[in-house]
C-alpha positions, -999 to +999 in steps of 0.1 A: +000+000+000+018+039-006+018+056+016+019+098+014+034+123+036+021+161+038+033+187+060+007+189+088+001+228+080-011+218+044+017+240+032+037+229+001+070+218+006+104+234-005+122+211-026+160+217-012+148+214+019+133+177+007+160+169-013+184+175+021+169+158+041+165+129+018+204+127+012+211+130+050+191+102+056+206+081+030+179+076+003+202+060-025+202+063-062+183+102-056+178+128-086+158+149-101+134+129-118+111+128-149+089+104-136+050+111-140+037+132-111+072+137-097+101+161-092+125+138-071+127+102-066+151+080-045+158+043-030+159+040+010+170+008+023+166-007+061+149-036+083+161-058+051+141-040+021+138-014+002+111+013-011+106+037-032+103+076-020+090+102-041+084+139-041+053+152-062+055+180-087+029+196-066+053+195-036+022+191-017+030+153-011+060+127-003+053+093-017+061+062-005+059+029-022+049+008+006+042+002+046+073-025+051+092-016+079+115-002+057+086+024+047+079+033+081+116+038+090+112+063+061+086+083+078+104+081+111+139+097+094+119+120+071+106+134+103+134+137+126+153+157+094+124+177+086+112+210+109+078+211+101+054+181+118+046+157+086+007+135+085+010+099+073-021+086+052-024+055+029-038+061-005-072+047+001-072+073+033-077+041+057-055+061+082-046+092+093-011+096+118+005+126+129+039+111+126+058+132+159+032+114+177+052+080+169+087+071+177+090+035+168+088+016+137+065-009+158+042+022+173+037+034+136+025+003+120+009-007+149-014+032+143-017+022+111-031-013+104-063-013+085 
């Protein structure tokens, strides 16, 4: 299931500051995409797997490709390097987790089973 990130203010994000954060936290094989729908796109890898991470061309959203562990871990880094509190939903909108709330891989899956 992707997941998607937005800021918790509904604000856009700003790109370098995305594209930062995403590097500190070691997303892998990152540039500027042309991808449909996105301006960024990257590989993170943890807990054994790896998923995709996106960045819309809206910059209203962060996309990730699924809720492994190593998706959550995703939304755990992405918040710790980003200032601005981030809100985790799943496409079909099953969930809705304000993601400072969470400090555990295990907490945020467990908030988020369907």
């Amino acid at each position: 299931m992707n997941l998607l990130l937005f800021r918790d203010d509904q604000q856009a994000f700003d790109k370098t500051a995305v594209e930062d954060a995403l590097c500190r936290i070691g997303v892998l094989e990152f540039a500027d995409t042309f991808l449909t729908g996105a301006i960024l796109a990257g590989v993170f890898a943890a807990e054994g797997d790896e998923v995709m991470v996106e960045l819309k061309d809206d910059l209203l959203a962060i996309s990730i490709s699924d809720s492994s562990p190593a998706g959550m871990k995703l939304v755990l880094e992405l918040q710790k390097a980003m200032p601005e509190p981030l809100r985790l939903i799943d496409q079909g909108y099953n969930f809705d987790a304000l993601v400072p709330e969470y400090s555990t891989v295990d907490a945020l899956m467990q908030a988020t089973l369907c």
